[in-house]
C-alpha positions, 0 to 999 in steps of 0.5 A: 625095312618093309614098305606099307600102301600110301593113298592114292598119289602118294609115295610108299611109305618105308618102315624101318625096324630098329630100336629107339635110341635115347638122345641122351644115352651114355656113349662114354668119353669118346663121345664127350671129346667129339663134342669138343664145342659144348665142352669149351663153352661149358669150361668157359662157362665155369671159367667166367662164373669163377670171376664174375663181378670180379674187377681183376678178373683172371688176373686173380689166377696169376696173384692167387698163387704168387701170394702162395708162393710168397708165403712159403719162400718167406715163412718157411725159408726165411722166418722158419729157416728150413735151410736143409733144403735148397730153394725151399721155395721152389721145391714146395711150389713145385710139388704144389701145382699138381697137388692143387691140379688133383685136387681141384680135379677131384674136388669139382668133378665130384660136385660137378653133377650135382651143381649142374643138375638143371644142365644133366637133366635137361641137356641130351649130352654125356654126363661125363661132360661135367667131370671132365670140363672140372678136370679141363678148369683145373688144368685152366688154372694150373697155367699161371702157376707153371708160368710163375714157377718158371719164371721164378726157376728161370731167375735162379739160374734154372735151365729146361732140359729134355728130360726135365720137359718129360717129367713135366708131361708125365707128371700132368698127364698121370694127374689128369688120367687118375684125377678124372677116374676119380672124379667120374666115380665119386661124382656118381657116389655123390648123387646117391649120398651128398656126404660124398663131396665132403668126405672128398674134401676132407681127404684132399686136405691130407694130400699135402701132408703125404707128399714129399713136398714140405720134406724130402721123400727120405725122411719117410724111411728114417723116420718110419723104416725102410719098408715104408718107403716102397708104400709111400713111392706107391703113391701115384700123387707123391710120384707126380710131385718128385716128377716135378721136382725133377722138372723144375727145382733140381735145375736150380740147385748148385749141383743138379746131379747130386741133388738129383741122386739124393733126392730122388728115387732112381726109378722115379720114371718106370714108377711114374709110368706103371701108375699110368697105365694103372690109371688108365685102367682105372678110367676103363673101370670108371667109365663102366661104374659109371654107365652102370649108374648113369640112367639112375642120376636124374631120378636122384637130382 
């Protein structure tokens, strides 16, 4: 700091010898939680732009999955009669709340830049903001799905337990950590090259089909043979689905302990929480790819 001559009357005035600092500057996901005001108003905001002109409102987030849920008890437990399973309904709806909750996390959080492009332009904030608050929606509106599937697995007897609660947790946060890595890398890819949110799209779409949701995890290694099993339990999406299977469907079965041997790997919980770290690793990874590219997204908007 030096100080320079004024005119007369006048106090001297003090140079100050730093470098200039662009208001929007990545300051990464740190900085995006202690902005926690413009990320609720921009939750809200796609909350509400989700329901607008709508006459239920929300409530559409509540019938939406009891439809769902409707469909599969009925159609796949009834019509088709896979009895094989106990409470098919349950064990489908289950796994599907967090397949739904990665889904939406990663779908809209790919968009998210691109659809917000008059915001990241001209608002001086993180532009993991919009990633995150798609990440934060998705977790909105996976709400009214746990509360219907707890009210259903309370009606058939079910029981919370604490280990049920951890596998709960676990399940949500492995989901949320590896769906927003996800969606800070291809929401970057997808400013560069569009055909990125489609190809998400379409991956997405095999989610389902490659976790133990619509059949038991054991059908993988009879039908594929016993080394196929261990790449399949590798699948962090599929562990989140057993995880929930654990929290809610077991409790519901005649006999919680055999259906729990049978039906789920017995280190479930140490797999779960090595795919943790390695998520969180990957949201380390995340974060540089995308303070790398990030001075380069307003150019290509």
């Amino acid at each position: 700091m030096s100080e320079t001559v004024a005119g007369a009357g006048e106090p001297p005035r003090r140079d100050v010898d730093a470098p200039l600092v662009d208001p929007a500057a990545n300051t990464g996901l740190l900085e995006v939680f202690q902005r926690r005001y413009l990320l609720r108003l921009l939750v809200r905001r796609e909350i509400q732009a989700r329901y607008q002109g709508s006459f239920l409102g929300m409530l559409w987030s509540y019938i939406n999955p009891a439809a769902q849920f409707v469909l599969f008890f009925v159609v796949m437990g009834i019509i088709m009669n896979l009895r094989e399973i106990e409470w098919f309904g349950i064990h489908v709806f289950a796994g599907l709340v967090v397949v739904v909750f990665f889904g939406e996390t990663l779908n809209g959080g790919t968009r998210s830049i691109v659809q917000n492009k008059a915001l990241v332009t001209k608002l001086a904030v993180p532009r993991e903001m919009f990633p995150v608050a798609s990440m934060l929606v998705s977790g909105f509106h996976a709400g009214p799905q746990l509360v219907i599937l707890t009210g259903v697995c309370v009606v058939v007897g079910w029981v919370p337990d604490l280990v049920g609660m951890a596998a709960l947790l676990l399940a949500l946060l492995l989901m949320c950590v590896l769906g927003t890595a996800l969606a800070l890398i291809f929401s970057v890819a997808n400013v560069f090259m569009r055909d990125v949110g489609s190809l998400v799209n379409v991956l997405t779409m095999f989610i389902r089909f490659g976790v133990p949701m619509i059949y038991p995890f054991t059908m993988v290694e009879d039908r594929f043979g016993a080394g196929s099993l261990e790449a399949y339990l590798a699948n962090p999406i599929a562990q989140a689905v057993l995880l929930m299977h654990r929290a809610f469907w077991v409790g519901t079965t005649k006999d919680p302990e055999a259906t729990a041997l049978e039906h789920l790997p017995d280190d479930l919980f140490m797999r779960a929480g090595v795919s943790l770290l390695v998520a969180v690793v990957l949201l380390g990874i995340a974060q540089w790819v995308f303070t790398r590219y990030e001075n380069k997204i307003p150019e290509h908007l």
